[in-house]
C-alpha positions in Angstrom: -2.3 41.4 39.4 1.2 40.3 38.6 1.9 36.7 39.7 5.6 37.5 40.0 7.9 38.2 43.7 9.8 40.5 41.9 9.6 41.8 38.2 10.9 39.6 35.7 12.6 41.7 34.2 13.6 44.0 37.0 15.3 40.8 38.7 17.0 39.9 35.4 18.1 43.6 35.1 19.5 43.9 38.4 21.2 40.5 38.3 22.5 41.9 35.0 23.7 44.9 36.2 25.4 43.2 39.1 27.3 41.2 37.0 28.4 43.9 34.9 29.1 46.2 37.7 31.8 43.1 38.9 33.4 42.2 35.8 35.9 44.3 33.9 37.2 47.3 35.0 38.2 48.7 31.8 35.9 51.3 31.2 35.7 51.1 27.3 34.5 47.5 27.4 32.1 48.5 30.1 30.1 50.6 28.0 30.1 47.9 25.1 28.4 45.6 28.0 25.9 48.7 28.9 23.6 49.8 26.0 21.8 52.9 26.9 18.8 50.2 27.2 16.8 47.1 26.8 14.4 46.2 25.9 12.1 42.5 27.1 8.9 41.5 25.6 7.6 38.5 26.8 3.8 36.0 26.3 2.9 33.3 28.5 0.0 30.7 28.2 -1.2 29.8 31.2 -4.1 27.3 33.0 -5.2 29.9 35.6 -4.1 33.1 37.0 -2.6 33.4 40.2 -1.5 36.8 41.7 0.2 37.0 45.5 -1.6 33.5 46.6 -4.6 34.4 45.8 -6.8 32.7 42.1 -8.3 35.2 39.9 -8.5 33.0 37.6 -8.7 29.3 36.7 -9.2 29.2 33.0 -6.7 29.3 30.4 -5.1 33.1 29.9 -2.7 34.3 28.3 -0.5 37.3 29.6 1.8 40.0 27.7 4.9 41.9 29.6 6.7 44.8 27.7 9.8 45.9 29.3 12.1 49.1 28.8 15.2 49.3 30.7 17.1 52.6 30.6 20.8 52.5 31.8 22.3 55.2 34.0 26.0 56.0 34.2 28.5 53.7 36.2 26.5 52.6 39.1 23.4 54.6 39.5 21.6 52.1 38.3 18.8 51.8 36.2 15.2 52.8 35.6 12.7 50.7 33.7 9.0 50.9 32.7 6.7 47.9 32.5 3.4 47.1 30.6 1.8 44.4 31.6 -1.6 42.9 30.6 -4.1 39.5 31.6 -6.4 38.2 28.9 -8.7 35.6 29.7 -9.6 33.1 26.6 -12.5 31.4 27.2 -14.1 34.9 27.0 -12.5 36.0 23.9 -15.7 36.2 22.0 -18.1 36.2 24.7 -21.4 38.5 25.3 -20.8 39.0 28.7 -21.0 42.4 30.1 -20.0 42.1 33.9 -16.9 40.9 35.0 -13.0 41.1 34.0 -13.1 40.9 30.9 -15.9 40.3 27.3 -17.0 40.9 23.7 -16.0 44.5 23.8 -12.0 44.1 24.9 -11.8 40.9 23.9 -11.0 38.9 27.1 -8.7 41.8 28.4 -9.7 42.1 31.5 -6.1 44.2 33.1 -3.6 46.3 32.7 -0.9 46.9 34.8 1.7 49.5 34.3 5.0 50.3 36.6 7.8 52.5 36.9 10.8 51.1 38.3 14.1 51.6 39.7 16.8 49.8 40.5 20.6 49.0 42.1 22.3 46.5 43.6 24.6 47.1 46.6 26.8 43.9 46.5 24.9 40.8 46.4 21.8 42.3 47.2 19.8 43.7 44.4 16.9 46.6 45.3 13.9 47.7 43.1 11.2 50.7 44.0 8.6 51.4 41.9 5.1 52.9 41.6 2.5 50.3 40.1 -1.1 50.6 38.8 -3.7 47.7 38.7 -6.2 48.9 36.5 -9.6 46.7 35.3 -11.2 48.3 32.6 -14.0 45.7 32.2 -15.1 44.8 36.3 -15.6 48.5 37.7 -12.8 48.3 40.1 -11.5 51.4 39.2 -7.5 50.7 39.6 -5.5 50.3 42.8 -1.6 52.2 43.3 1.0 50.9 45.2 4.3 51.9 46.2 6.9 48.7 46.4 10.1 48.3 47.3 12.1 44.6 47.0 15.2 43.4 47.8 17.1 40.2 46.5 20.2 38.2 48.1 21.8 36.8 45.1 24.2 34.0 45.5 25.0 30.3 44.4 22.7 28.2 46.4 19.4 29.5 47.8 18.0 33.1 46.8 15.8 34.7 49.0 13.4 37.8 48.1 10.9 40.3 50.0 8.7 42.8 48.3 6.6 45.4 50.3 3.3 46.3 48.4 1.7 49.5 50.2 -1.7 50.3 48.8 -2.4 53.8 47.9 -6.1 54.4 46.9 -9.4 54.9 48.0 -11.1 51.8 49.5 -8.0 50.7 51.6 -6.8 52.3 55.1 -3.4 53.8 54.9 -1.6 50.4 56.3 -2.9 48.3 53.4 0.1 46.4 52.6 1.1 42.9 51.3 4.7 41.4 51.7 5.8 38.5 49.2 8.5 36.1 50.3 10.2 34.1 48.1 12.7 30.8 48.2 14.6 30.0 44.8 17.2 27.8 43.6 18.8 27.7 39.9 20.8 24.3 38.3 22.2 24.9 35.1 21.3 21.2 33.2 23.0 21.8 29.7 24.7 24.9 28.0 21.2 26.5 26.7 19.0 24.9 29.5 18.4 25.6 33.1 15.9 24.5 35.5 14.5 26.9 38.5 13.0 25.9 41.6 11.0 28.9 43.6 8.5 28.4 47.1 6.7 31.8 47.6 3.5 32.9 49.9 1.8 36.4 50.8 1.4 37.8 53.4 -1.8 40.3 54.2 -2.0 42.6 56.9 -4.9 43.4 59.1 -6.7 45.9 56.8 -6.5 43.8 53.9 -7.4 40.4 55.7 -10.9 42.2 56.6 -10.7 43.6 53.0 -10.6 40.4 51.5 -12.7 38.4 53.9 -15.7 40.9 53.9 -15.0 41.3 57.4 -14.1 37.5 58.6 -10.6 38.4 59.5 -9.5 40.5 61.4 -5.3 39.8 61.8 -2.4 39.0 59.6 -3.0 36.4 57.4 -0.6 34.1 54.8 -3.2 34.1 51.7 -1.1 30.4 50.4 1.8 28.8 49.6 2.4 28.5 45.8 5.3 25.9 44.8 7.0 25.8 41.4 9.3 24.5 39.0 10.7 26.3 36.1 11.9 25.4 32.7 14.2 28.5 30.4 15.8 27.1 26.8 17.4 29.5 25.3 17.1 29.4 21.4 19.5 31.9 20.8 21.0 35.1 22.9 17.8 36.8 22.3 14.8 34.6 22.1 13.8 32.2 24.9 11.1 29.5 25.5 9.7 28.5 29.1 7.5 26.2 30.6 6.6 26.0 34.5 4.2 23.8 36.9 3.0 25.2 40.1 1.2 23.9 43.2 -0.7 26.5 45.0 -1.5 25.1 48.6 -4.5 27.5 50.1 -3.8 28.2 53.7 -7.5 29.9 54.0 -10.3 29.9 51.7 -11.6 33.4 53.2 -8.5 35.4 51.3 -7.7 32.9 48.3 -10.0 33.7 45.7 -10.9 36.9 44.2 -14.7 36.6 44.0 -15.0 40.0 41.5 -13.9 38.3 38.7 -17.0 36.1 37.5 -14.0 34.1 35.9 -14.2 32.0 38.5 -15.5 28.8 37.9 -15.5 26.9 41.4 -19.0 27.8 42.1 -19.2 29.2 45.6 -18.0 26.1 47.7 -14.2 27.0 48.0 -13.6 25.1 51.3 -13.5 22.0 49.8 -10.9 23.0 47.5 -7.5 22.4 49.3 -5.1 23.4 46.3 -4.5 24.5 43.1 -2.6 22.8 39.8 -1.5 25.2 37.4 1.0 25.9 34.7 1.9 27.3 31.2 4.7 28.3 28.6 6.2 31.1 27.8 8.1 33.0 24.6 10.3 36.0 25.7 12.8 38.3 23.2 14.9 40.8 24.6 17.3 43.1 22.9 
């Protein structure tokens, strides 16, 4: 699963398009400052894999995002659609036959793909989309969910919800997961700037039993994941990144994701208060 609140790219987008929307009201440079669309691409290395609280992974991965923004007139806003893939390393040439991922895909063990769209109203920036989990190497099958965020942009802290309603087989018609997020930005030199973000999940009923084979039985928070962020920006286009992340476990009976035999804990996940994790990134956007 995505490890991001909201999008990447859909919460640069929108921040983008809110700050166009503001500037100049001259309509000719308006449409020099809206292409048609845009395009992100963007690789991160990463010590585990950590999706809405919960560990799927935590062995090195590496994950690939391909974004494509399409702009529509004045202020309807955008729609974009996202590509989004995990590949887990250690098993890049491994035998293995069960699990997310092996020999036969080469580690890649998901693939997520999303249709998105997106305005701001003021400050506050909204995205609904459609989004498939799919696991082509565990037998999951996929998962659907319908989404919709919201973001309060402003200069000190930035608060953000996103709804994730499940839409498959397997999952009673309530399944749904709400992501909160805390985040603060500090520009520390003309190409660098440093981000600060607190973020948990929060499972309902259905997918508290889900997860806990039964054990829960009530809204649950699956963690509480604290980060800080790193973005240098070689030139308008290309950027590097590096984060760290400390993901505090609130209850071992929802934190891990037991499918994936990527695991490597060994069964004894009470004693395991937290998690260290981080990574670098490469994006290009154009």
């Amino acid at each position: 699963m995505k490890k991001t609140m909201i999008t990447i790219g859909a919460m640069a987008a929108a921040l983008a398009f809110t700050a166009r929307s503001e500037e100049a009201p001259d309509v000719e440079a308006e449409k020099e400052e809206s292409p048609l669309y845009e395009v992100a691409l963007e690789m991160d290395l990463n010590s585990a894999y950590v999706s809405h609280n919960r560990i799927f992974s935590d062995t090195p991965n590496a994950q690939y995002d391909a974004w494509l923004q399409f702009n529509l007139p004045e202020r309807f806003g955008w729609v974009a659609v996202d590509v989004w893939a995990n590949q887990e390393l250690y098993k890049r040439n491994s035998s293995r036959s069960r699990g997310n991922g092996g020999k036969q895909l080469g580690g890649f063990g998901e693939f997520d793909y999303e249709i998105v769209y997106g305005n701001s109203i003021g400050p506050v920036n909204l995205t609904a989309s459609h989004l498939w989990y799919t696991y082509p190497r565990c037998g999951w099958g996929s998962q659907n969910f319908w989404t919709l965020g919201a973001e309060y942009d402003n200069e000190f802290v930035v608060p953000s919800i996103k709804f994730f309603w499940e839409n498959c087989h397997g999952h009673p018609d309530d399944a749904i997961m709400i992501d909160f997020a805390l985040s603060r930005s500090f520009k520390l030199a003309e190409q660098l700037s440093l981000k600060l973000v607190s973020k948990t999940t929060l499972y309902t009923g259905p997918y508290a039993r889900h997860f806990s084979d039964g054990e829960i039985r009530h809204a649950v928070f699956g963690g509480w994941d604290n980060g800080v962020a790193l973005s240098y920006a070689l030139t308008d286009n290309i950027s590097l990144g590096a984060h760290l992340n400390y993901l505090y476990k609130l209850d071992h009976r929802v934190r891990h994701c037991e499918g994936w035999d990527s695991y490597s804990s060994g069964g004894d996940h009470k004693a395991h208060a937290g998690l260290l994790y981080g990574g670098i990134s490469a994006s290009l956007s154009f």
